[in-house]
N, C-alpha and C positions, 0 to 999 in steps of 0.2 A: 173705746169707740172704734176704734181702728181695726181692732181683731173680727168684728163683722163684715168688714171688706164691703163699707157702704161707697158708692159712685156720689163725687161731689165735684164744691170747687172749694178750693184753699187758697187766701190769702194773708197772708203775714207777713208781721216787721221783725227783722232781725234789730241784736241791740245796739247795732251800728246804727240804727236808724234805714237803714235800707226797705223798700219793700219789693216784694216779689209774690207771687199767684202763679196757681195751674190747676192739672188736673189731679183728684186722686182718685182714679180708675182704670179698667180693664180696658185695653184700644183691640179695637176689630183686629188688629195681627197679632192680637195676643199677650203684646206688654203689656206690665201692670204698674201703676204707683203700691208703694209698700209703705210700713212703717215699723221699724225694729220692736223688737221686744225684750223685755227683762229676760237675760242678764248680758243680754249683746250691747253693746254701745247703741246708745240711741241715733238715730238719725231718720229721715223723711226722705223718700223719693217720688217726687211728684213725675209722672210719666209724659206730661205736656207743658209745659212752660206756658203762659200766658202773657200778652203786654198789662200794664198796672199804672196809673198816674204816680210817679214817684213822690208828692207829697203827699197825698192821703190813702194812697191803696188800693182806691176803686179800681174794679175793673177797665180798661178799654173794648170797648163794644162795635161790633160790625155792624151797617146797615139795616142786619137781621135781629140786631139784639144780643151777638155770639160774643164771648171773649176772644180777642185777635189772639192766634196762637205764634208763637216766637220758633217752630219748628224745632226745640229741643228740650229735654228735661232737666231736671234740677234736684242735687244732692245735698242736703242740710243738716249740721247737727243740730239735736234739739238745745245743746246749751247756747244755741245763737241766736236761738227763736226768742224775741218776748211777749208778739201777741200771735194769737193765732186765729181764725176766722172760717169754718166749713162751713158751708150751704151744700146741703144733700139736695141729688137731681131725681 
């Protein structure tokens, strides 16, 4: 899925029970969210952090309907992930 380099949103629970959201996309200066590939250690870099209701996941949404962005990004390996959630934009 990943290797087409589609623009979305990512939300997932790690198996801590945590969750966290962002973006996995190109930003107008040029960073990009990525996600490793065989036979590199796995791992996600979402390029924009998002806020997330820490019980269920959902996003938190702006007046406009936007997910509040948390001004940084986020590094995760995938054995931490248990669920995972895109919506392409």
């Amino acid at each position: 899925m990943f290797g087409t380099r589609p623009d979305g949103w990512i939300r997932l629970r790690l198996k801590s029970g945590v969750w966290l959201g962002g973006a996995f996309a190109t930003m107008p200066d040029g960073s990009r969210s990525y996600a490793a590939g065989y036979p590199e250690e796995q791992d996600l870099y979402l390029v924009e952090a998002v806020e997330v209701d820490p019980q269920t996941g959902a996003f938190v949404l702006d007046e406009e309907g936007n997910p509040v962005p948390r001004g940084s990004a986020i590094l995760i390996r995938w054995d931490e992930v248990e669920y995972l959630d895109f919506t392409e934009v």
